[in-house]
Biopython code that builds the backbone (N, CA, C, O; Angstrom):
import numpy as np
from Bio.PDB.StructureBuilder import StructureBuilder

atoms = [
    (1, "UNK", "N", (0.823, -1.196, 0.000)),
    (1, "UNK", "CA", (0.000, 0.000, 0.000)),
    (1, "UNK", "C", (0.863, 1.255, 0.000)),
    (1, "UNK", "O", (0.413, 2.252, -0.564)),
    (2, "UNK", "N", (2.074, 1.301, 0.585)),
    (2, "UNK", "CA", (2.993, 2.602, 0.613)),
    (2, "UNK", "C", (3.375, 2.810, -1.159)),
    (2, "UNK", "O", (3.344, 3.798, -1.892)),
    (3, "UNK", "N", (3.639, 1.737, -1.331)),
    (3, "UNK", "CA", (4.351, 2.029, -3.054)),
    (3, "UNK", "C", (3.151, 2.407, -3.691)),
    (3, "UNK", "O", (3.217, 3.065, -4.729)),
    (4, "UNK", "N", (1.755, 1.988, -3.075)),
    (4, "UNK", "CA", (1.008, 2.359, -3.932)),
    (4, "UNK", "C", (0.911, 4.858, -3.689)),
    (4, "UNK", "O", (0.732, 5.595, -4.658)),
    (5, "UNK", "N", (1.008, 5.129, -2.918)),
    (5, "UNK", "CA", (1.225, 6.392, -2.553)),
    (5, "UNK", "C", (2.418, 6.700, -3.270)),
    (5, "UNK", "O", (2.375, 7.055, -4.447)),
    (6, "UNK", "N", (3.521, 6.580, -2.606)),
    (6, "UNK", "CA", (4.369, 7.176, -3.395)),
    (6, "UNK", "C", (4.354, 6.831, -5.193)),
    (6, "UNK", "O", (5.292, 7.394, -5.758)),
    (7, "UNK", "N", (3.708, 6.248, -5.860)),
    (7, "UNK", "CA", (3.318, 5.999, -7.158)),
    (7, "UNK", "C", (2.770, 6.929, -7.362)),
    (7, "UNK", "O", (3.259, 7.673, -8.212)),
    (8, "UNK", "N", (1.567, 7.313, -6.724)),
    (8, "UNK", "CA", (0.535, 8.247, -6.864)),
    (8, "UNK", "C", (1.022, 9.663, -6.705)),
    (8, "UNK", "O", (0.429, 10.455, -7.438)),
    (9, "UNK", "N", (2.075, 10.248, -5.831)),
    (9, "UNK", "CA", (2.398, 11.275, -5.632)),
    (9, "UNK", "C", (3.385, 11.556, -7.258)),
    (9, "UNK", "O", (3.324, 12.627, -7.860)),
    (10, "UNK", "N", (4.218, 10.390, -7.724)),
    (10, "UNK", "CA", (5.043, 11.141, -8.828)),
    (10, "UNK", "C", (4.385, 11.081, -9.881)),
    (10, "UNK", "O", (4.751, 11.710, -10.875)),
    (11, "UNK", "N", (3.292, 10.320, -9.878)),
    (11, "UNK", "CA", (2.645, 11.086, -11.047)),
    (11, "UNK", "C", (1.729, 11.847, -11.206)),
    (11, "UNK", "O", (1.131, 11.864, -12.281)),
    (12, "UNK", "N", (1.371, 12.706, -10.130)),
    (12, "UNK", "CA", (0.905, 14.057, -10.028)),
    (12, "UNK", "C", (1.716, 15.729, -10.162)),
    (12, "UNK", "O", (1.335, 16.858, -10.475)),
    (13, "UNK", "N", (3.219, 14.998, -9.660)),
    (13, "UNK", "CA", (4.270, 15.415, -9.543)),
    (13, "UNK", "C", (4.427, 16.371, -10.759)),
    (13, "UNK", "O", (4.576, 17.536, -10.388)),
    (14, "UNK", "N", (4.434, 16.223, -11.965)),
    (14, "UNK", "CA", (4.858, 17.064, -13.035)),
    (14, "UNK", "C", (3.517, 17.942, -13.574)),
    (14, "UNK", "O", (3.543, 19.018, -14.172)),
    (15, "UNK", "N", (2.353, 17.158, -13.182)),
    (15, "UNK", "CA", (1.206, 18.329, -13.436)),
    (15, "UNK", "C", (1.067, 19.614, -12.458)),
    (15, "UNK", "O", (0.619, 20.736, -12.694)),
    (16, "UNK", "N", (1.771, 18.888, -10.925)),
    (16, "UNK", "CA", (1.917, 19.884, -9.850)),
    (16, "UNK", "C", (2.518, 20.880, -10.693)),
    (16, "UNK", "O", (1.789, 21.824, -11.001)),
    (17, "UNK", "N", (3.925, 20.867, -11.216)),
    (17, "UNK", "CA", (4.685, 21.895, -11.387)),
    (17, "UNK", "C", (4.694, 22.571, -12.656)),
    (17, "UNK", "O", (5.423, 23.476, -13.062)),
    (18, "UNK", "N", (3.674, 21.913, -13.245)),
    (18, "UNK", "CA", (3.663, 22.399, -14.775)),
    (18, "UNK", "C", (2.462, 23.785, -14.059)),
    (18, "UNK", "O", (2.624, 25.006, -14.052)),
    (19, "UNK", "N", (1.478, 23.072, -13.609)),
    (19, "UNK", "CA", (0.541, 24.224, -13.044)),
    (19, "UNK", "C", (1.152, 25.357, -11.624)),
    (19, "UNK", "O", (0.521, 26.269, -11.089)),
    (20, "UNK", "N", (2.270, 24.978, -11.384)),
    (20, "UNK", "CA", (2.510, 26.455, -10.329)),
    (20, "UNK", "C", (3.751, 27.278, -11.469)),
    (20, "UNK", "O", (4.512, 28.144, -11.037)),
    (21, "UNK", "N", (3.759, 26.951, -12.522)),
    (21, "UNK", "CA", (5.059, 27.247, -13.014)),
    (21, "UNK", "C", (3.838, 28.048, -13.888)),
    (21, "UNK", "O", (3.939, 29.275, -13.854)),
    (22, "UNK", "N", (3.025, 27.657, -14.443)),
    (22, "UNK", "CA", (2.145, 28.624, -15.375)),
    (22, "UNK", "C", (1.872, 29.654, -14.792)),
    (22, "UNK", "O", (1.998, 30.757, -15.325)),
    (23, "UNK", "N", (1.282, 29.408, -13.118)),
    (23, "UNK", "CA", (0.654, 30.291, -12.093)),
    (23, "UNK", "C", (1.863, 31.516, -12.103)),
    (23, "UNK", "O", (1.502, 32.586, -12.593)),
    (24, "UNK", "N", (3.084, 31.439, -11.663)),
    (24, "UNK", "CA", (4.045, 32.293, -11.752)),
    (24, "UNK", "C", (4.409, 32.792, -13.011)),
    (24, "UNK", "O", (5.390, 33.535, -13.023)),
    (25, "UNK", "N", (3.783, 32.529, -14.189)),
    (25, "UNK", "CA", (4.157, 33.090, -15.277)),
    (25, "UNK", "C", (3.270, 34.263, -15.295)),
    (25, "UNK", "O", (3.564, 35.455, -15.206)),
    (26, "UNK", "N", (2.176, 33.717, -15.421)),
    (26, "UNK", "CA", (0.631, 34.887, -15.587)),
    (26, "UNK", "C", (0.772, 35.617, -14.318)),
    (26, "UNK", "O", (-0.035, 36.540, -14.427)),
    (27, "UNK", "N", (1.323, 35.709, -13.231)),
    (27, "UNK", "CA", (1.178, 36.353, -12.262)),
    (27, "UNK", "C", (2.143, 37.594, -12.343)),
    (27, "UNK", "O", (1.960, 38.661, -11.755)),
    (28, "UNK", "N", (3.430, 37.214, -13.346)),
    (28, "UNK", "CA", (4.586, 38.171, -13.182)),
    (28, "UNK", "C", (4.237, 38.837, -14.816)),
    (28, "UNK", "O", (4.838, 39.829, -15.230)),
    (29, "UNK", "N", (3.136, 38.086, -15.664)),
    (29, "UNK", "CA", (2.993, 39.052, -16.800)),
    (29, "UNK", "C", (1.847, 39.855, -16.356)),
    (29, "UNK", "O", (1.582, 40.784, -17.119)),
    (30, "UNK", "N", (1.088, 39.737, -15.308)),
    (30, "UNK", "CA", (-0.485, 40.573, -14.735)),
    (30, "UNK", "C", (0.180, 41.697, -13.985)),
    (30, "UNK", "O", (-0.342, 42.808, -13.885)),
    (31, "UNK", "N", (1.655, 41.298, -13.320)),
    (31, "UNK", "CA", (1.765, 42.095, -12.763)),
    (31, "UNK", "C", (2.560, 42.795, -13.524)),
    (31, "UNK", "O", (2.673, 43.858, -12.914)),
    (32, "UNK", "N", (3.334, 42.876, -14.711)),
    (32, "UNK", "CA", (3.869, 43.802, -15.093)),
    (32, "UNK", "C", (3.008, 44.494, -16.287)),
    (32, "UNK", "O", (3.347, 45.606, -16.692)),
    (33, "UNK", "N", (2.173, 43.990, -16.702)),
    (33, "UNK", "CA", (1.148, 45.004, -17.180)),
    (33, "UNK", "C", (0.571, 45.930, -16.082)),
    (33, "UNK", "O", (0.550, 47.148, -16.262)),
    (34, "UNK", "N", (0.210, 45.495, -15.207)),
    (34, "UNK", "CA", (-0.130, 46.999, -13.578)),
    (34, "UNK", "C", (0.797, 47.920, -14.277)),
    (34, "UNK", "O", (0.503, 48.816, -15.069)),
    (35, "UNK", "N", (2.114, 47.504, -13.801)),
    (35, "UNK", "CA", (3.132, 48.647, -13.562)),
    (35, "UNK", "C", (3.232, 49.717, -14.615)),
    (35, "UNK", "O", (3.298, 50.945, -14.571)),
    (36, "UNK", "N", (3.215, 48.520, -15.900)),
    (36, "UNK", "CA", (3.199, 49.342, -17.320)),
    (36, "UNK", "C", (1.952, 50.698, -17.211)),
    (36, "UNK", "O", (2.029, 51.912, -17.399)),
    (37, "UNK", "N", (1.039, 49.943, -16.887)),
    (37, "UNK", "CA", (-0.297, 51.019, -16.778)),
    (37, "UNK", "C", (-0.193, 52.478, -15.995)),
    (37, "UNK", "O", (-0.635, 53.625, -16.064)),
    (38, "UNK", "N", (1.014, 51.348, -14.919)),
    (38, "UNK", "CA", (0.737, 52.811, -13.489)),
    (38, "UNK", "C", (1.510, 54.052, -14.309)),
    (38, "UNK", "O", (1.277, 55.256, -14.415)),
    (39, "UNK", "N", (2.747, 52.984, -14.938)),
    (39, "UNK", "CA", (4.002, 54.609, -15.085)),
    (39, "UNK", "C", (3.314, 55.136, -16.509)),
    (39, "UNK", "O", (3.934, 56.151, -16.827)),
    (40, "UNK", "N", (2.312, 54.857, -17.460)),
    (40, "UNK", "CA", (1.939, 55.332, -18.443)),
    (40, "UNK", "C", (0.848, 56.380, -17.892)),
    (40, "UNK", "O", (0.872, 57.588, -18.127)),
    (41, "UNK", "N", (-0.055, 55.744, -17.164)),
    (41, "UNK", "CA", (-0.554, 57.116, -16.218)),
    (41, "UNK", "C", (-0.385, 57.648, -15.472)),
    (41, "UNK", "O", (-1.319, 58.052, -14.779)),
    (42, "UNK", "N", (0.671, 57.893, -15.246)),
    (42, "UNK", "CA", (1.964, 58.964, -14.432)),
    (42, "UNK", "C", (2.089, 59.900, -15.721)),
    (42, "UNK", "O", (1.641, 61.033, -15.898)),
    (43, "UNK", "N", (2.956, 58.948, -16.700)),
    (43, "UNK", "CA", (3.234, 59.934, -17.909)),
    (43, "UNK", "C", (2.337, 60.559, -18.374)),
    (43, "UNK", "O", (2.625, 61.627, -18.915)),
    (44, "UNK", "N", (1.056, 60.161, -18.335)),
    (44, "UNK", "CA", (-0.009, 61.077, -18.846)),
    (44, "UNK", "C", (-0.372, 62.499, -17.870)),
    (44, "UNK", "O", (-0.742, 63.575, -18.340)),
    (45, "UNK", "N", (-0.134, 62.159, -16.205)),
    (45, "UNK", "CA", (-0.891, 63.594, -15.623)),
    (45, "UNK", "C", (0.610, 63.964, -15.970)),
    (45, "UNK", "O", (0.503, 64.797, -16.870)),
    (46, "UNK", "N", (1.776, 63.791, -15.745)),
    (46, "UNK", "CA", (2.593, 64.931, -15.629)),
    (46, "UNK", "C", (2.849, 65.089, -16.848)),
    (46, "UNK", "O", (4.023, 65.418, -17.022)),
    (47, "UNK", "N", (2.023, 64.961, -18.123)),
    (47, "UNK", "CA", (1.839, 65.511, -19.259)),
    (47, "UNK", "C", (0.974, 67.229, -19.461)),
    (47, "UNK", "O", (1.209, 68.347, -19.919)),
    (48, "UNK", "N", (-0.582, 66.133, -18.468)),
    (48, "UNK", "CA", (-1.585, 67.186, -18.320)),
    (48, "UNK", "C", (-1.085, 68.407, -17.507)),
    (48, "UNK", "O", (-1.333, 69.596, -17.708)),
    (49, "UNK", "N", (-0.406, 67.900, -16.645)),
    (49, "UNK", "CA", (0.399, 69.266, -15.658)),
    (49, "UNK", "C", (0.775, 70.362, -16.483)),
    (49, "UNK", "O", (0.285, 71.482, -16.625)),
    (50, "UNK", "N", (2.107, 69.585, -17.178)),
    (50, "UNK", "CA", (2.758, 70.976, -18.236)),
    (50, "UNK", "C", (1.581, 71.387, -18.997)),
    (50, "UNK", "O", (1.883, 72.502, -19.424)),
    (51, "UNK", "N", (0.509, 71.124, -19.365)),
    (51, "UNK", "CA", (-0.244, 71.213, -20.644)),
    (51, "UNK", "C", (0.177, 70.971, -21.822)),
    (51, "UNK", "O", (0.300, 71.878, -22.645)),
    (52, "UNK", "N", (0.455, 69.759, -22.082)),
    (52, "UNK", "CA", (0.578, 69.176, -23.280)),
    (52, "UNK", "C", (0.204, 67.846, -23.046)),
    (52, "UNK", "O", (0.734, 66.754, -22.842)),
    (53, "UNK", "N", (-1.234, 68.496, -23.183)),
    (53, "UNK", "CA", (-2.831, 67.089, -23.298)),
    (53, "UNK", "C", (-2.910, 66.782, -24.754)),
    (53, "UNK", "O", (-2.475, 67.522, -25.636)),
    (54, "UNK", "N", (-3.387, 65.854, -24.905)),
    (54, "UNK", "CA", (-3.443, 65.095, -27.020)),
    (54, "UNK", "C", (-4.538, 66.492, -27.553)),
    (54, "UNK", "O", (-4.552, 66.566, -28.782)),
    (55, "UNK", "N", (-5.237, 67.341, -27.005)),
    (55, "UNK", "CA", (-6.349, 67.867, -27.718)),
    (55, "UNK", "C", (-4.792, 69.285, -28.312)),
    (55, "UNK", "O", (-4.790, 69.577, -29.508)),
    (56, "UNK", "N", (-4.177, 69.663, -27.794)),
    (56, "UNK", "CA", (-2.974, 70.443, -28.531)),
    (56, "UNK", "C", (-1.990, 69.796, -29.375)),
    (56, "UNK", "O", (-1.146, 70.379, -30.056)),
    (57, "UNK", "N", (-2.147, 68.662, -29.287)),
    (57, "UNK", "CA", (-0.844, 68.212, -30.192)),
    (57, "UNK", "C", (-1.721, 67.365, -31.643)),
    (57, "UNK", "O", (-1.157, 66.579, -32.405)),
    (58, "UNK", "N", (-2.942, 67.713, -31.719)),
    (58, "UNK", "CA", (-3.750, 67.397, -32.799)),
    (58, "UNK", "C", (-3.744, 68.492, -33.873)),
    (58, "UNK", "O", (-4.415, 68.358, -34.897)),
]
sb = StructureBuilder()
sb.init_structure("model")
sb.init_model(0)
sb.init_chain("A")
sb.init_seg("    ")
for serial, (resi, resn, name, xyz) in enumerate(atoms, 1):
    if name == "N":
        sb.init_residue(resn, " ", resi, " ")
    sb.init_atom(name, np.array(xyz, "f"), 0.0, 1.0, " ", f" {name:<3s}", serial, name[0])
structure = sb.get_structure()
C-alpha cells in the first residue's frame, strides 16, 4: 500500500509543477502590465500638468 502512494504522488508530480510554473508566469505578466499602466498614467498627468494634453498636439 505505501508504493502504492508514493506511485501516486510522482505522477501528479509534473502536473503539480507544470501548473505552479504557469501560475508564476501569468502572475509576473499581470503584474507587469499593472506597472506598465501605473508609469503610463503617471506619464499622462505629468503631461496634463505641463499642458501638453493630445487635444494640442492634434
Amino acid at each position: 500500500m505505501d508504493e502504492f502512494w508514493q506511485q501516486a504522488l510522482w505522477s501528479l508530480a509534473p502536473t503539480v509543477l507544470v501548473g505552479l510554473l504557469f501560475w508564476y508566469i501569468m502572475r509576473v505578466i499581470i503584474r507587469s502590465d499593472s506597472k506598465e499602466r501605473q508609469a503610463y498614467d503617471e506619464i499622462l498627468r505629468e503631461q496634463d500638468a505641463a499642458g501638453n494634453d493630445d487635444a494640442s498636439r492634434r
